[in-house]
C-alpha positions in Angstrom: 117.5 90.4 98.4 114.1 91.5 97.2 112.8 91.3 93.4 109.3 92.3 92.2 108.9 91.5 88.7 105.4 93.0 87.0 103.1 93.2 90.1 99.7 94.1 89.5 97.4 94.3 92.4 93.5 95.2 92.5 91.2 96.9 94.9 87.8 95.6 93.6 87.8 96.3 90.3 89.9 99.2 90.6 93.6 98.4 88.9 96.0 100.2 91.3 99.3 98.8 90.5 99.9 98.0 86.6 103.4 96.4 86.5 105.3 97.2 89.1 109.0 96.1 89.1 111.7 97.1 91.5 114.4 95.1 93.5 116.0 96.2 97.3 119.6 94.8 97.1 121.1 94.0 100.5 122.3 96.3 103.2 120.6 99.4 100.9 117.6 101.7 101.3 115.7 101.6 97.9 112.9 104.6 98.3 109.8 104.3 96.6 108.6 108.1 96.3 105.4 109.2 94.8 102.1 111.7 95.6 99.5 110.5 97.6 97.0 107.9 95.5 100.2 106.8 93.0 100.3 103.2 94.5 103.2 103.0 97.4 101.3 101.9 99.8 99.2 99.1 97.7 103.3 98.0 97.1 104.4 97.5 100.1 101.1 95.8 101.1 101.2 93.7 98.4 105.0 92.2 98.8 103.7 91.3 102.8 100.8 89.9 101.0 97.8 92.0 102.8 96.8 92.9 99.0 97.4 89.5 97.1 99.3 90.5 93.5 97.4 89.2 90.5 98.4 88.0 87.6 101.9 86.2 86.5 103.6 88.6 88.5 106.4 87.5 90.7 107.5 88.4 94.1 111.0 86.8 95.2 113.0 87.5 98.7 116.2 85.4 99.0 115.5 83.6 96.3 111.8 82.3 97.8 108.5 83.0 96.4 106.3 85.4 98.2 103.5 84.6 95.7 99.8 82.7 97.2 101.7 83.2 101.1 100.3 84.5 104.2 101.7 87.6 105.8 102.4 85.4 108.7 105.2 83.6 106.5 106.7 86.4 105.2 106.8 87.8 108.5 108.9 84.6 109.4 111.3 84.4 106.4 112.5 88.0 107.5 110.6 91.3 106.9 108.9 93.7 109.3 106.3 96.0 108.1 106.4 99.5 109.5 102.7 100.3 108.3 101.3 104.4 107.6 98.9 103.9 110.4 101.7 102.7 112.9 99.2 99.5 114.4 100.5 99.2 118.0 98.3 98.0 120.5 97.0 100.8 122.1 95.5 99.2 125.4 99.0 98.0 126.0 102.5 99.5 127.3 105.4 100.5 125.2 107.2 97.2 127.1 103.9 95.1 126.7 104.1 96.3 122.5 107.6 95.1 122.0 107.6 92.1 124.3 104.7 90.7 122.2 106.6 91.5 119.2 109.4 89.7 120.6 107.5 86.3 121.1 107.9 85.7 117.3 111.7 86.9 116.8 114.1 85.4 114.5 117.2 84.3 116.1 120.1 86.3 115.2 123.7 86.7 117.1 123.8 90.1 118.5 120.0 90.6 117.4 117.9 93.5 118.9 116.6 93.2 122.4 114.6 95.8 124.1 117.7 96.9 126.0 119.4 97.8 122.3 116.0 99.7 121.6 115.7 101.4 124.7 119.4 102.4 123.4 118.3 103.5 120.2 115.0 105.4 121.4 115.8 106.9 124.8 112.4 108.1 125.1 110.6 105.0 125.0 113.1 103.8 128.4 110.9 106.9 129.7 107.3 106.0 128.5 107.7 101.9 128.9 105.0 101.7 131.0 102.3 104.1 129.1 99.8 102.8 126.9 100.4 103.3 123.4 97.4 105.2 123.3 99.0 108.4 125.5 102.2 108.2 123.4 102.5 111.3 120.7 102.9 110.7 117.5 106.4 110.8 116.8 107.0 108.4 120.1 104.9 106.0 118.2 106.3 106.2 115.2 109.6 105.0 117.0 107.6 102.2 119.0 106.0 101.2 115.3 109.9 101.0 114.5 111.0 99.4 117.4 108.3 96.6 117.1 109.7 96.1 113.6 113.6 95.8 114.6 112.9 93.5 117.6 111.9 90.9 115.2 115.1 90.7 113.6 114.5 91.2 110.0 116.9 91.1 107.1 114.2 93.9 105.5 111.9 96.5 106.4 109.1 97.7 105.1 108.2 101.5 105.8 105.6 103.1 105.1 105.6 107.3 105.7 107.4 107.4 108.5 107.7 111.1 108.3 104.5 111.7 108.2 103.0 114.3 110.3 105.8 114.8 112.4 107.7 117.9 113.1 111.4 118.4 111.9 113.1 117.5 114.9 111.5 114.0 115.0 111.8 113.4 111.1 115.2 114.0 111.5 115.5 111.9 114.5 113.6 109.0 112.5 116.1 109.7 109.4 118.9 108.8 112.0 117.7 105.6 112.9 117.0 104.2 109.2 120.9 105.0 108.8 120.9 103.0 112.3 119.4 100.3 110.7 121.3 100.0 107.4 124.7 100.0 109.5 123.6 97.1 111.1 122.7 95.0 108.0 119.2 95.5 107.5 118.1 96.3 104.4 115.1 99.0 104.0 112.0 99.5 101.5 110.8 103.1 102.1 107.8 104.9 101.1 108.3 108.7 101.3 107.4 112.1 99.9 109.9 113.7 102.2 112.5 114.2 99.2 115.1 115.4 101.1 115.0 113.0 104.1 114.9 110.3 101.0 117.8 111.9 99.0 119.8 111.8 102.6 119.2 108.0 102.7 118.4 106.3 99.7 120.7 103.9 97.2 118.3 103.6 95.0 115.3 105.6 93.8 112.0 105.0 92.5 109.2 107.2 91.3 105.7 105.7 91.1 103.0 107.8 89.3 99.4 105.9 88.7 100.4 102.7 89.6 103.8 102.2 87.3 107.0 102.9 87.5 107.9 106.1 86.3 111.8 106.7 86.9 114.7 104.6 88.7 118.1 105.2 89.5 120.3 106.2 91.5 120.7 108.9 94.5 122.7 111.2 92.0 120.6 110.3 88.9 117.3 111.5 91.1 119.4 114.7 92.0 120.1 115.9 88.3 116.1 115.2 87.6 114.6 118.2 88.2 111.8 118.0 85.8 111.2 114.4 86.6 110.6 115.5 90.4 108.5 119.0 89.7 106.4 116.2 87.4 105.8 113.3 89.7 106.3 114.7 93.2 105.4 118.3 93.8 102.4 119.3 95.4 
């Protein structure tokens, strides 16, 4: 579904991806793991083209160059961005969120509407008239997920969504990324949560300074010990 072939992307002058490769094959979570400042971010931004990729590297989704597009066309083509700062509006109502979100849905038989997300986060039903600005963190983390799934994408982007949220609500979250995969959407997701990862993931990659350090499989991760004391510990 998604190949990125040696992607190199700048901030100034400052190289922060060297030669990244990875692909997301459909109906799978691949989980791009790393510490803070290794680059998974910069990816993710770069593939929805917020941080253009230099050089001759190549970004491909369904067979279609994502190279010298707008965000706006990728958008269109199929993948939501769940970004680390969440974005929702915050002047605006959990309904008034999602319903702007919905303007620019893809058609899709049985696609999301907000009665399936209200479905899938009960608590927003209860909050879809607060602002996003009185929501708690973990509700909008879900509304940031919500906005994403109402667009109908074929992948997702996502970006920490653990982050700073107790274990109830990361385990909650966990449960609606397998949500997502069992209805045919395919996930990219950024992570140092190992475990929640390890719970979700098909495929596994470990970025460390802006390459690719490891990849394999769920099992493969599991037997690397010293890989993960190396690249991901605190």
């Amino acid at each position: 579904m998604l190949k990125v072939t040696d992607l190199h992307a700048y901030y100034g002058l400052s190289h922060v991806l060297q030669g990244i490769s990875l692909d997301v094959l459909d109906h799978q979570i691949a989980c791009l793991l790393g510490r803070n400042g290794a680059g998974k971010s910069t990816t993710l931004k770069s593939i929805m083209g917020i941080v253009p990729p230099r050089k001759d590297g190549k970004i491909t989704y369904d067979n279609k160059s994502l190279e010298n597009v707008s965000p706006e066309f990728i958008a269109r083509l199929g993948i939501s961005y769940v970004p680390e700062e969440r974005r929702i509006f915050p002047e605006l109502s959990v309904t008034e969120n999602l319903k702007i979100a919905q303007f620019y849905a893809r058609p899709r038989n049985n696609g999301w509407t907000i009665e399936k997300i209200r479905d899938l986060f009960p608590v927003l039903e209860k909050r879809k008239d607060s602002p996003g600005s009185h929501l708690s963190g973990g509700e909008q983390q879900m509304l940031a997920i919500a906005r994403a799934l109402i667009s109908n994408p074929e992948l997702i982007l996502m970006d920490e969504p653990s982050e700073g949220l107790a274990p109830l609500l990361v385990q909650t979250i966990a449960e609606t990324i397998k949500q997502i995969r069992n209805d045919r959407i395919s996930v990219l997701l950024v992570e140092q949560n190992f475990e929640m990862t390890v719970e979700l993931g098909n495929t596994f990659y470990i970025i460390n300074k802006g390459q690719i350090v490891f990849t394999g499989s769920r099992e493969d991760i599991q037997k690397q010990e010293e890989v993960r004391k190396q690249y991901l510990s605190v």
